[in-house]
C-alpha positions as CSV (number, residue, x, y, z in Angstrom):
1,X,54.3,-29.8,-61.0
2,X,53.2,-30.5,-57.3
3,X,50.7,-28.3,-56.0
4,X,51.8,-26.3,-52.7
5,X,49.6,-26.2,-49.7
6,X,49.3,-24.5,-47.0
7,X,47.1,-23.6,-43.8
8,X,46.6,-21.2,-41.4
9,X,43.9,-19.4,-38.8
10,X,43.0,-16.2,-41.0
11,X,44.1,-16.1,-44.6
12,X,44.4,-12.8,-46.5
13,X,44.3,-12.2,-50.2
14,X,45.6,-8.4,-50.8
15,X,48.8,-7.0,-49.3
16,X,47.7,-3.6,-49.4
17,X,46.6,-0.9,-46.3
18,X,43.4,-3.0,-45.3
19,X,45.1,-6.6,-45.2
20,X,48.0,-5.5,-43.5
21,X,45.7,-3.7,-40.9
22,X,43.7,-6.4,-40.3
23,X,46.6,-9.0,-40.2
24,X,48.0,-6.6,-37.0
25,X,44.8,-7.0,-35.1
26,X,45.0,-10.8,-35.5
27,X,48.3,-11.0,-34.6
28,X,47.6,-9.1,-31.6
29,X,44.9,-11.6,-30.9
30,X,47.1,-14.7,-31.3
31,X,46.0,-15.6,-34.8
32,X,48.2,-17.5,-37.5
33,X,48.0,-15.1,-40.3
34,X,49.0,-15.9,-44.2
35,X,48.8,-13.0,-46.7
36,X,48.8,-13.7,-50.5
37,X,49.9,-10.9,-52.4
38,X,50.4,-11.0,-56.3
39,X,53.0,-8.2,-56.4
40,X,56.7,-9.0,-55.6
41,X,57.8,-8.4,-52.1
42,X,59.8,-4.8,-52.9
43,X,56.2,-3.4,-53.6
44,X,54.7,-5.3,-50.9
45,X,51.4,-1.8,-49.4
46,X,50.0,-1.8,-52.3
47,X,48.5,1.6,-54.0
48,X,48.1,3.7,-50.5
49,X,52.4,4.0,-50.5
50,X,51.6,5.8,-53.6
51,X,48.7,7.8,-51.9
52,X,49.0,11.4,-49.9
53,X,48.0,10.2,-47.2
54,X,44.7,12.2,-46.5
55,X,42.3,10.9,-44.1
56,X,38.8,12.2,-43.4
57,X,38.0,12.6,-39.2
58,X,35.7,13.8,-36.9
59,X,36.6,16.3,-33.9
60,X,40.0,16.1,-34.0
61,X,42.4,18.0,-31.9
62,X,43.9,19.0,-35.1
63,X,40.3,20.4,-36.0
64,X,39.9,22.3,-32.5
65,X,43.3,23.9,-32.7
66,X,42.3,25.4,-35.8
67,X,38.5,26.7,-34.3
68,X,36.9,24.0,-36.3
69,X,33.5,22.7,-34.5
70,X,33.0,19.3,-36.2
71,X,30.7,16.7,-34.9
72,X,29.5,12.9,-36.1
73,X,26.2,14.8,-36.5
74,X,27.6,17.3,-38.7
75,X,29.5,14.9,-40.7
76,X,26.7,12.4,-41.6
77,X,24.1,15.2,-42.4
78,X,26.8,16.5,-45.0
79,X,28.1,12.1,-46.0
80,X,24.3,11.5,-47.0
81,X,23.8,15.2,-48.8
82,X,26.9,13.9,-51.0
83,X,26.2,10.2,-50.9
84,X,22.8,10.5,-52.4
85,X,22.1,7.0,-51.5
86,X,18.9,5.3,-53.3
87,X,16.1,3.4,-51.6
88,X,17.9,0.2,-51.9
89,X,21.3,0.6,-50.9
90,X,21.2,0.1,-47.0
91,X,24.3,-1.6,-46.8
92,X,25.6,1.6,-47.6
93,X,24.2,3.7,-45.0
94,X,24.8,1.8,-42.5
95,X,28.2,1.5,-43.3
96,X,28.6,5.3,-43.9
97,X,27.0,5.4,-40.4
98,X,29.3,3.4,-38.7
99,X,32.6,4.5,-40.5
100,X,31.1,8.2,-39.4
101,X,31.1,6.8,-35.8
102,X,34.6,5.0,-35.4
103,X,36.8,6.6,-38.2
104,X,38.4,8.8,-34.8
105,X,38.4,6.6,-32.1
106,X,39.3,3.4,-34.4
107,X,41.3,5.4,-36.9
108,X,42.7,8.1,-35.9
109,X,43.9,7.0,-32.5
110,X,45.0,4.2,-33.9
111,X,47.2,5.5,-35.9
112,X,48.5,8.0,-32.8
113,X,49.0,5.2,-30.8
114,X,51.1,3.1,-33.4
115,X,53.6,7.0,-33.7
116,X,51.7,8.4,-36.7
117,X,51.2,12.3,-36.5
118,X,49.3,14.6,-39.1
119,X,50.3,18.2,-40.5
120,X,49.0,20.4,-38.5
121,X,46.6,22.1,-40.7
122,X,43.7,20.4,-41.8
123,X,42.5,20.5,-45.8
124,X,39.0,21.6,-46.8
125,X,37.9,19.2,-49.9
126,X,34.9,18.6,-51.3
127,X,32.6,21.8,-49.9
128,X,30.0,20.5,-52.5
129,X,29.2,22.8,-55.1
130,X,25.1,21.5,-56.2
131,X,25.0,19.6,-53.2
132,X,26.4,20.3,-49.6
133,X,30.0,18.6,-49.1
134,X,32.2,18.8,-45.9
135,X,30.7,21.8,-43.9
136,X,34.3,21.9,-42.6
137,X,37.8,21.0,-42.9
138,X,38.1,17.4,-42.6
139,X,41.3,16.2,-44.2
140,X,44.1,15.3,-42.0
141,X,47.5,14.8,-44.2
142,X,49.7,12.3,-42.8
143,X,52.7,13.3,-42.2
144,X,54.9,11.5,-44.4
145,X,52.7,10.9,-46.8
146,X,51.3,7.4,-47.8
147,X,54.8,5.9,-47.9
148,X,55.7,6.5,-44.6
149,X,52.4,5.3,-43.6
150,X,53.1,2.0,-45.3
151,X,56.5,2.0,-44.5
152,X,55.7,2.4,-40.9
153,X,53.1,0.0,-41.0
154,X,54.9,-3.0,-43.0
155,X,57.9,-2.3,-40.4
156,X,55.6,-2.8,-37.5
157,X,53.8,-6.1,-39.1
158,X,57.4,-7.9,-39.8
159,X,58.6,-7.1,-36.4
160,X,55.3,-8.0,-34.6
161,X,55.7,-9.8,-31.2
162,X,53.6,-12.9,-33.1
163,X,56.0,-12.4,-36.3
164,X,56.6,-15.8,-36.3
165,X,52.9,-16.5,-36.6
166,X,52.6,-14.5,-40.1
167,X,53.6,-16.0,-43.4
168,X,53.7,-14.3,-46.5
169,X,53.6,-15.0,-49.8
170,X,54.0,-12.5,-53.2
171,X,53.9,-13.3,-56.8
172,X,50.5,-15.5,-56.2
173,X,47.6,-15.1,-57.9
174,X,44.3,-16.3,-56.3
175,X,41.5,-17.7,-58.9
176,X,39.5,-19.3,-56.4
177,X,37.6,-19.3,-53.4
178,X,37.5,-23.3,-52.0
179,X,34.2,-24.0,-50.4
180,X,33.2,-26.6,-48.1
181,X,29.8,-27.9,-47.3
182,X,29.1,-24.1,-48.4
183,X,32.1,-22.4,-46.3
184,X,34.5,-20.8,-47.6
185,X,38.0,-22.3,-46.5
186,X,40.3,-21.2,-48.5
187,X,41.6,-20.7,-51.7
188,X,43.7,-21.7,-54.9
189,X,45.8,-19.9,-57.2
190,X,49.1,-19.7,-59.5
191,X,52.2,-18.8,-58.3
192,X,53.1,-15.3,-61.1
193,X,56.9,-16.8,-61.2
194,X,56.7,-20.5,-61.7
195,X,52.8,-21.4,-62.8
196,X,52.9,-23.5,-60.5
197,X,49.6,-23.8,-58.1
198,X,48.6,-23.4,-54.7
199,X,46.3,-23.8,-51.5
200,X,45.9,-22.1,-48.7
201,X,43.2,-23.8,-46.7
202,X,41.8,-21.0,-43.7
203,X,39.3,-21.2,-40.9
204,X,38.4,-17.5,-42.1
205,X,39.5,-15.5,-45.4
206,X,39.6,-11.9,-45.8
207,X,39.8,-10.8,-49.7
208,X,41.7,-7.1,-49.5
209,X,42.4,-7.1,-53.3
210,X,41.5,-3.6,-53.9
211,X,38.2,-2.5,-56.7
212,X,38.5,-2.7,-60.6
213,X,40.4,0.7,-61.5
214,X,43.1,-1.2,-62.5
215,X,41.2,-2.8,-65.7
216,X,40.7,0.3,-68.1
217,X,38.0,-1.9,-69.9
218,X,36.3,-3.1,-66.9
219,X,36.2,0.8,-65.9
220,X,34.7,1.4,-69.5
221,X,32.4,-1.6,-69.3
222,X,30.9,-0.2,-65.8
223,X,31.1,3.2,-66.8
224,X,27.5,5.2,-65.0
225,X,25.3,4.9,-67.9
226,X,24.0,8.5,-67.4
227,X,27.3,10.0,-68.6
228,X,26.8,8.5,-71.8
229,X,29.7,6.5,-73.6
230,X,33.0,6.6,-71.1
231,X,36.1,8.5,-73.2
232,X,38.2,6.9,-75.3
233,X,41.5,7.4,-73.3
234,X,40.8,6.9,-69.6
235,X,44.5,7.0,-67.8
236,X,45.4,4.6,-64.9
237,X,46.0,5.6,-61.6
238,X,45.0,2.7,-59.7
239,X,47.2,-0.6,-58.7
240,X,47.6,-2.6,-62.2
241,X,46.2,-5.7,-60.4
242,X,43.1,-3.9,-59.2
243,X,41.4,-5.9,-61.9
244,X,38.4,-7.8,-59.9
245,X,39.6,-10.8,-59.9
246,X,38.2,-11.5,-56.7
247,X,35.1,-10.3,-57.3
248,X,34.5,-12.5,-60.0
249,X,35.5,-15.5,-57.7
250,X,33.1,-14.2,-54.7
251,X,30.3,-14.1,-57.2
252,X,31.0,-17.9,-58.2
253,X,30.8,-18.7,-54.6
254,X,27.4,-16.7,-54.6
255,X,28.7,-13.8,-52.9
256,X,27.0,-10.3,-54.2
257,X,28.8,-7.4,-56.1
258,X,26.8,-4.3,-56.2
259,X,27.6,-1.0,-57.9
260,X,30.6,-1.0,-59.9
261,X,29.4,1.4,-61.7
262,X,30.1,4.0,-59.1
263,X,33.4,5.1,-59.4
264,X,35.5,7.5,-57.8
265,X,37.9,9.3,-61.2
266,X,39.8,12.1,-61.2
267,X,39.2,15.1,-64.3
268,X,42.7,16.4,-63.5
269,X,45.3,13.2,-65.1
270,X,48.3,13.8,-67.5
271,X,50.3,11.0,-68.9
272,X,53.1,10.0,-65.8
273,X,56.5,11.0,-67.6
274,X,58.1,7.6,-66.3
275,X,55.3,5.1,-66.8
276,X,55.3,2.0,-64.6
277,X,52.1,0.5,-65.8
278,X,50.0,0.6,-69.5
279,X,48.7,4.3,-69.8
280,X,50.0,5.3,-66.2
281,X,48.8,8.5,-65.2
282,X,49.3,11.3,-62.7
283,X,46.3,13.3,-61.0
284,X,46.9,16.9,-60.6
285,X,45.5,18.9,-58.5
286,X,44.0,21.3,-60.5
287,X,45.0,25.1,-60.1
288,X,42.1,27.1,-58.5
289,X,43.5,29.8,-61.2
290,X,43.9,28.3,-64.1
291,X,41.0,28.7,-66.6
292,X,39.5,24.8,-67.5
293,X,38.6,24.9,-70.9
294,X,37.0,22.0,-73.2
295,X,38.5,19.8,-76.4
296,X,38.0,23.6,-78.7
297,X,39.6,25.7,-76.0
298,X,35.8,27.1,-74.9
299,X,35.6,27.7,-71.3
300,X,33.9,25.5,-69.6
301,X,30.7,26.3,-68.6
302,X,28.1,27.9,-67.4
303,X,29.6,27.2,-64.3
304,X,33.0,27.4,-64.1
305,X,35.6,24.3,-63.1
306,X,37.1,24.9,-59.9
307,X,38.6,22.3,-57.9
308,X,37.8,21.0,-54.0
309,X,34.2,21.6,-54.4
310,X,32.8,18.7,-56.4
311,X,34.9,16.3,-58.2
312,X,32.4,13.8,-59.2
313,X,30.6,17.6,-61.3
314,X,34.2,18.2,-63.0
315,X,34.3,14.7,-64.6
316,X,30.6,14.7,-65.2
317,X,30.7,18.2,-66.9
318,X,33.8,16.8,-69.0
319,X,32.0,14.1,-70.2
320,X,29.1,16.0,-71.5
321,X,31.1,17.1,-74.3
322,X,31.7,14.8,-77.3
323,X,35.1,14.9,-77.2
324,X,36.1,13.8,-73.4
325,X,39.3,15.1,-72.2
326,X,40.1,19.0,-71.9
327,X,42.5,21.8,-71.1
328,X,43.3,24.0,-68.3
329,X,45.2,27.3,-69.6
330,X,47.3,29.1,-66.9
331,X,50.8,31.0,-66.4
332,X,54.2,30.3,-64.8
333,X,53.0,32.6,-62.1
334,X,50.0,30.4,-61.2
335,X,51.9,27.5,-61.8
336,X,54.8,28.1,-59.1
337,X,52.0,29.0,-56.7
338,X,49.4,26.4,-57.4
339,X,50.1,23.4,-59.4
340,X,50.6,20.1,-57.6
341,X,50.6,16.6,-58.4
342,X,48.4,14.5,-55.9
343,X,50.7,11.5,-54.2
344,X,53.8,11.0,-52.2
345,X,56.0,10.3,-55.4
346,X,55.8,14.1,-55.9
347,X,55.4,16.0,-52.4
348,X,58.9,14.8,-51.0
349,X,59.2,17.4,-48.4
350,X,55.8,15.7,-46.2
351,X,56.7,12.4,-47.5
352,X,60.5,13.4,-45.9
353,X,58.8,14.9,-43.0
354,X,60.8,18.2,-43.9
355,X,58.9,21.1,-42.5
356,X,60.7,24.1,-42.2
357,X,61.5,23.3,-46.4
358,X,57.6,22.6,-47.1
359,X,57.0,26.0,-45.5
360,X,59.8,27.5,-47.1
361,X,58.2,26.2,-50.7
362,X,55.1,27.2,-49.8
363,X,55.8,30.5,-49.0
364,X,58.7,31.5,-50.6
365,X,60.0,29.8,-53.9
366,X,56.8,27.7,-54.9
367,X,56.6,24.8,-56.3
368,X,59.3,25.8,-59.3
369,X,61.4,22.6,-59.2
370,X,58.1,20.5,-59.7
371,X,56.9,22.9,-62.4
372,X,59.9,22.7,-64.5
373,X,60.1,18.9,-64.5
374,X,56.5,18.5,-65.4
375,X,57.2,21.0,-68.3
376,X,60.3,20.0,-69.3
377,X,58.9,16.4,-69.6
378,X,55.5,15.8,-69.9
379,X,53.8,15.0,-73.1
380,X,50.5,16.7,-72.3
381,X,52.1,19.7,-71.1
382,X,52.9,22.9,-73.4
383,X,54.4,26.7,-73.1
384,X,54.3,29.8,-75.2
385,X,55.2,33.1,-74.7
386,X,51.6,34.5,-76.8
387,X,48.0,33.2,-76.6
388,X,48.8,32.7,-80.4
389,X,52.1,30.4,-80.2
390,X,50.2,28.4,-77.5
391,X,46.8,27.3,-79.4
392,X,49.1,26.9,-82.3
393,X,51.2,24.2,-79.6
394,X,48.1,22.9,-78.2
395,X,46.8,22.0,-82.1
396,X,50.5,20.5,-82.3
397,X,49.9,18.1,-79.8
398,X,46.6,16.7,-80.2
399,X,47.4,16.6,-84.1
400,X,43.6,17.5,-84.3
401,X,43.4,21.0,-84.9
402,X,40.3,21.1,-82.4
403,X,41.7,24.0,-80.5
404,X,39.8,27.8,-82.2
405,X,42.5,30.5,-81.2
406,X,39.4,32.8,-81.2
407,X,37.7,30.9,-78.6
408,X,41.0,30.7,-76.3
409,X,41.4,34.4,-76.9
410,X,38.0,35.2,-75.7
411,X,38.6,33.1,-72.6
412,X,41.3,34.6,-71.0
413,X,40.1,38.5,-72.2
414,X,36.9,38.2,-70.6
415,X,38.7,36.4,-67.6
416,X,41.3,39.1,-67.2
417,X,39.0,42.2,-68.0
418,X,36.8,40.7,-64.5
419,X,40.1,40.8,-62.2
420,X,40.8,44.3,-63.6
421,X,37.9,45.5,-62.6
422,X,38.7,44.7,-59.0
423,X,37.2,42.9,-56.4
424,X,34.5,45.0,-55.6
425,X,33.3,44.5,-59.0
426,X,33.7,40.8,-59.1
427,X,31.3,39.2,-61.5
428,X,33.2,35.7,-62.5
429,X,32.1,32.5,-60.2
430,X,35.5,31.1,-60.6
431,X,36.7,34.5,-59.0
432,X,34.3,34.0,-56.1
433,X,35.2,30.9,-55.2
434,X,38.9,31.9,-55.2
435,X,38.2,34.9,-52.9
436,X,36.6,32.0,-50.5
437,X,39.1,29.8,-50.6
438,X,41.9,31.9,-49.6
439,X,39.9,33.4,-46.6
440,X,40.9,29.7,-45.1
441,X,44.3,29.6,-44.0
442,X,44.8,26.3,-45.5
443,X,44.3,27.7,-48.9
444,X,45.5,31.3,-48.6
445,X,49.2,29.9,-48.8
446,X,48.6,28.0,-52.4
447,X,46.0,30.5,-54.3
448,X,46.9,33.2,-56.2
449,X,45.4,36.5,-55.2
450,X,43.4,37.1,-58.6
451,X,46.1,36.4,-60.7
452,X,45.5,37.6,-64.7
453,X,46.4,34.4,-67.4
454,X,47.9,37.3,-70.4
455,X,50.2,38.6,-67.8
456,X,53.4,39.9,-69.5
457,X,54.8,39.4,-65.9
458,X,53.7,35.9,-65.5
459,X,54.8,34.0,-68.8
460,X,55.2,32.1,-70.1
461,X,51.7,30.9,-70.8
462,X,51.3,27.1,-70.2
463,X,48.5,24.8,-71.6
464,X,48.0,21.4,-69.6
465,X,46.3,18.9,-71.8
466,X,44.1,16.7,-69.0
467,X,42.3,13.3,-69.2
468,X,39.6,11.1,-66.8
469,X,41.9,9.0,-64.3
470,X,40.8,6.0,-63.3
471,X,41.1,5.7,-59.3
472,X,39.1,4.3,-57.1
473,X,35.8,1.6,-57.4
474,X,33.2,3.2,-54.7
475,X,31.5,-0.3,-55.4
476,X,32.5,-3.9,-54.8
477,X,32.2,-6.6,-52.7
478,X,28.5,-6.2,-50.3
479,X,29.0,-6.8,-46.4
480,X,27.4,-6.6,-43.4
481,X,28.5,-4.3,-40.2
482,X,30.9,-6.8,-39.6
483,X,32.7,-7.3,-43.0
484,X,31.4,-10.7,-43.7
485,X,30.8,-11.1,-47.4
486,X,26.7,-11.3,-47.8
487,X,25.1,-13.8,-50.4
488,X,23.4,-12.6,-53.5
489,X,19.6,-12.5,-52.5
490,X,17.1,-15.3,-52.9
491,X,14.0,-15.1,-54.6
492,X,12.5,-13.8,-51.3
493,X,15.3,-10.6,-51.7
494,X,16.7,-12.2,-48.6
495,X,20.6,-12.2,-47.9
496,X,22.9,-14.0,-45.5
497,X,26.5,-13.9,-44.8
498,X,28.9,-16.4,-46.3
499,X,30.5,-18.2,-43.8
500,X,34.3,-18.0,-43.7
501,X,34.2,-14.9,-45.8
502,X,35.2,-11.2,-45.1
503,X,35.6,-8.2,-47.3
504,X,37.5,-5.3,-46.5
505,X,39.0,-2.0,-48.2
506,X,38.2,-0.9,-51.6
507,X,37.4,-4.7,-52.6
508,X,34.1,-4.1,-50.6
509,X,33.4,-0.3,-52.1
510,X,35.0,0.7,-48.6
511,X,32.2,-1.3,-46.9
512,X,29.0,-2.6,-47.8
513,X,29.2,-2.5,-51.5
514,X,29.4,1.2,-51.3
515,X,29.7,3.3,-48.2
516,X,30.0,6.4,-50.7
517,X,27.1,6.7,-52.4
518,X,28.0,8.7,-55.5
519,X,30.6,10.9,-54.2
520,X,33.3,10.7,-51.2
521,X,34.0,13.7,-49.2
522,X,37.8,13.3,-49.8
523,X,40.4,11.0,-47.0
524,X,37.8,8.0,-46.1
525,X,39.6,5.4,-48.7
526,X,42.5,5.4,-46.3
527,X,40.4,5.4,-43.3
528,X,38.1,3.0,-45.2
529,X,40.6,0.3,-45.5
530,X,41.5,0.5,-42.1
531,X,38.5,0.8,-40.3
532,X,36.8,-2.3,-42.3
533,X,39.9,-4.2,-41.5
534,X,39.7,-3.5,-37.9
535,X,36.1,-4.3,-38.0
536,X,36.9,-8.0,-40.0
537,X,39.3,-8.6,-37.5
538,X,37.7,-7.6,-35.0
539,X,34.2,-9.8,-35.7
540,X,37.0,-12.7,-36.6
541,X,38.0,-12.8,-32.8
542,X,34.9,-12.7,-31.2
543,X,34.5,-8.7,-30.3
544,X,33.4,-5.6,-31.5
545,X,34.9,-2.1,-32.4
546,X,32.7,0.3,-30.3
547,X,32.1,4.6,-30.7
C-alpha cells in the first residue's frame, strides 16, 4: 500500500482547542497549515466541546462589575502559594508568570474580539483550604459552554479568509516525529481507517495531542508516589486518545517529558449512564451539603470535605484510606438545589445560551430534571426513604457490605443536632464554610441555607457512590517561553530547543512541563491551550505576544 505524503508551512498534530488556536493565528499570518487529528471529523475540538467552559482571568470587567479588585500581582502571589513549585522546575514559573501576564489581554480579548461573551457572574474556585487559593473570584463561564466555544471556533477556522491554505486530516495517527540533520520536519503515521501510512513533511510542527488521562494505566503507572498505590477503579474523563503517544515520540527525538506524575483528578466521578469510552465517567460537582463519607460510611475527617476550596486535598484525603473511592450522603432537597454535573453535556441552558431559563432553574425549580435522570439511571446512585433502607442499598451496590449503618447513623445525627442548634452555635467546619460561601452571590443561589440530611421534608435520602476521575496531566511536554520543545539535558544539565518543534496545550503540562505546580486554581486549561498556542504561533512567525 503506497504511502501518502504531504507538505506544508506549519503542521499540527491534535485537533483540539490549542491546535485549532494556533492554526487561526497562522492563517492570519499567511501560513499553509495541516492538522492531523486521530478522531473522525464529527468530533473534530477535541475534549474542551465537552468542557464548561471556565476560564481563569485577571481584572476583568466582569470582575469590576462585581467590586472584585484583582491584579496580576494578586494572582501570582496566590498561582505560586497553590503551585508549590520545587527548586527545579523553572520552566514552570516562568510559564505561570507569563500565562499570569497575557491570559487577559491574549485570552480574554481574544475571545471578545472573535463574539465570545461570559456569564456575567464570576465563580470563586479553589479559595485553598491548607494553602491560599484564588483570593478572589476568577472563573469566567463561557457562555455557551465549551461547545459553543468550539463550535464557534471550528466555524471560524473552516471559513477563514486563508481556508484554502488549511488542510485537514482525521482518522491519522502519528507514531513519529521525522528528523533531519537533527530538525524536526515532520512526521509519519497510520491512517485509523485503512492502515495505510503517511507523511507530512513541515518547516515547523506543533504537537497539540492533549496529556495522558486518557490511558487509565499510564495514569496508575505515574500515580504521585506519596499517595501511596493509585485505586483500583480510576474513571475516565479525559479524551480516549489522550494516551501520550506523542510524548513518547518527542522523547525518541530527545525532547524532555517532566512530571507526569502531577495530575489534575477529580474526587467527585460516577459511572456516565451512556458510556462513550471504557469506564467513562462524569465529574460532579460535589454538593457543599452533602455529608462525604469514606468506603464504611465514616465521615470524612478531621476536616470535613467541601468542595471549591482544595481539590487536589479531597482526592489526597480519599486516597489515604485503604479502600479508594467514597460516598457523599445527602437529600432530594439538597439535591434539587446543589447537585450538578461539571460539562456542557449536562448544563444545556449556558450551553443553549438560555438565560432567563438558567435563572429560572436556579431560583425557582432547581435542578430537578437533572436530579431525576441521574437517579433514575445511574449505577452509583441510590435512594431510600430511612437511614436504614439506604446503608442497606448502599451494601447492595458495592456487594461488599463495607458500609456500618451505625457509623452512617452517627454521621448525619451529629451533623443535624449542629444545624439545630443554630447559627450562633455553629461548631461544624463544613457548616462554616457553607455560611461563607453563600455570603458570595455566586454561591448564595446554589447552597442550601443549613439544610438537615434526616429531614422528613427533604426525602428521600440519596447516597452517591463517587470514584477518582482521571482529567487532566499538569505535566507533559517541557518548553521554553516560546513553546519550542526543549531537549532533555546534557551531562552539563544544559538544555536547548529542538528545532522545528513546538508544544502547546495540555501536551506541554499547559506550558513548560507544568505551569501548575501541584494544584490549578480552576479555568487556566482552557486559557492554557490557547495562550501557548498563540504564543507557538506567534514565535513561528517571527513576533511576540506582549502584557
Amino acid at each position: 500500500m503506497a504511502t501518502s505524503e504531504h507538505r506544508t508551512d506549519v503542521l499540527i498534530v491534535g485537533g483540539g482547542i490549542a491546535g485549532i488556536t494556533a492554526a487561526l493565528d497562522l492563517l492570519d499570518a499567511g501560513q499553509t497549515v495541516t492538522i492531523v487529528d486521530r478522531d473522525t471529523q464529527d468530533n473534530f475540538g477535541g475534549l474542551a466541546k465537552w468542557a464548561f467552559g471556565g476560564m481563569f482571568f485577571v481584572g476583568t470587567k466582569e470582575q469590576r462589575r462585581s467590586g472584585i479588585r484583582d491584579s496580576v500581582e494578586l494572582a501570582l502571589g496566590d498561582w505560586y502559594s497553590y503551585a508549590e513549585f520545587t527548586d527545579d522546575e523553572i520552566w514552570g514559573r516562568k510559564w505561570a508568570d507569563q500565562y499570569v501576564h497575557l491570559c487577559t489581554p491574549h485570552s480574554y480579548h481574544w475571545l471578545k474580539k472573535k463574539g465570545f461573551s461570559f456569564f456575567p457572574v464570576v465563580n470563586w474556585t479553589e479559595r485553598g483550604l491548607l494553602k491560599p487559593g484564588n483570593s478572589v473570584p476568577r472563573f469566567h463561564m463561557i457562555w455557551g459552554t465549551g461547545w459553543g466555544l468550539m463550535q464557534d471556533l471550528i466555524n471560524q477556522l473552516l471559513n477563514h479568509p486563508s481556508a484554502n491554505k488549511l488542510q485537514l486530516i482525521f482518522q491519522a495517527r502519528v507514531r513519529e516525529l521525522l528528523l533531519t540533520n537533527q530538525q524536526v520536519t515532520g512526521v509519519r503515521g497510520t491512517y485509523e481507517n485503512t492502515g495505510a501510512e503517511f507523511t507530512v513533511s513541515a518547516g515547523q510542527t506543533i504537537v497539540a495531542t492533549g496529556g495522558i488521562n486518557g490511558n487509565i494505566e499510564r495514569v496508575k503507572a505515574n500515580w504521585y508516589k506519596t499517595w501511596g498505590d493509585p485505586p483500583e477503579t480510576i474513571l475516565n474523563g479525559a479524551h480516549p486518545y489522550a494516551l501520550g503517544d506523542l510524548h513518547d515520540a518527542t522523547r525518541q527525538v530527545n525532547g524532555n517529558v517532566v512530571n507526569l506524575d502531577k495530575q489534575w483528578n477529580y474526587a467527585a466521578g460516577i459511572r456516565h449512564y451512556q458510556p462513550r469510552k471504557a469506564d467513562h465517567g462524569l465529574s460532579l460537582v460535589p454538593c457543599k451539603s452533602a455529608l462525604w463519607l469514606n468506603y464504611r460510611g465514616e465521615r470524612m475527617g478531621p476536616m470535613p470535605l467541601v468542595t471549591a476550596y482544595d481539590t487536589r486535598y479531597l482526592v489526597e484525603r480519599i486516597c489515604q484510606e485503604p479502600v479508594k473511592y467514597s460516598w457523599q450522603v445527602l437529600n432530594y432537597t439538597i439535591a434539587k438545589k446543589e447537585f450538578a454535573i461539571s460539562g456542557s453535556e449536562h448544563n444545556d441552558h449556558i450551553r443553549n445560551k438560555k438565560f432567563l431559563a438558567f435563572v429560572y432553574q436556579t431560583l425557582v425549580t432547581g435542578n430537578t430534571k437533572l436530579v431525576d435522570k441521574v437517579i433514575d439511571r445511574c449505577e452509583d446512585i441510590v435512594v431510600a426513604q430511612s437511614v436504614d433502607e439506604l446503608v442497606e442499598k448502599m451494601n447492595a451496590l458495592t456487594g461488599e457490605n463495607k458500609v456500618e449503618g451505625e457509623l452512617v447513623r452517627d454521621a448525619i445525627s451529629q451533623y443535624d443536632a449542629h444545624i439545630d442548634r443554630g447559627p450562633a452555635l455553629f461548631n461544624d467546619e463544613q457548616l462554616r464554610r457553607i455560611a461563607h460561601a453563600r455570603r458570595y452571590r455566586g454561591d448564595r443561589s446554589r447552597t442550601c441555607k443549613f439544610q438537615k440530611i434526616d429531614d422528613p421534608r427533604a426525602r428521600p435520602l440519596i447516597a452517591i457512590r463517587e470514584f477518582i476521575l482521571s482529567r487532566k496531566s499538569l505535566g507533559g511536554i517541557q518548553t521554553n517561553l516560546d513553546s519550542q520543545v526543549l531537549s532533555q539535558p546534557d551531562a552539563g544539565g544544559e538544555q536547548n530547543p529542538i528545532p522545528g518543534l513546538y508544544a502547546v496545550g495540555e501536551a506541554a503540562g499547559f506550558g513548560g512541563g507544568g505551569m501548575h505546580g501541584h494544584r490549578s486554581l480552576e479555568g487556566t486549561f482552557l486559557g492554557g491551550c490557547i495562550i501557548s498556542a498563540r504564543v507557538a504561533a506567534a514565535a513561528i512567525i517571527g513576533k511576540k505576544l506582549n502584557a
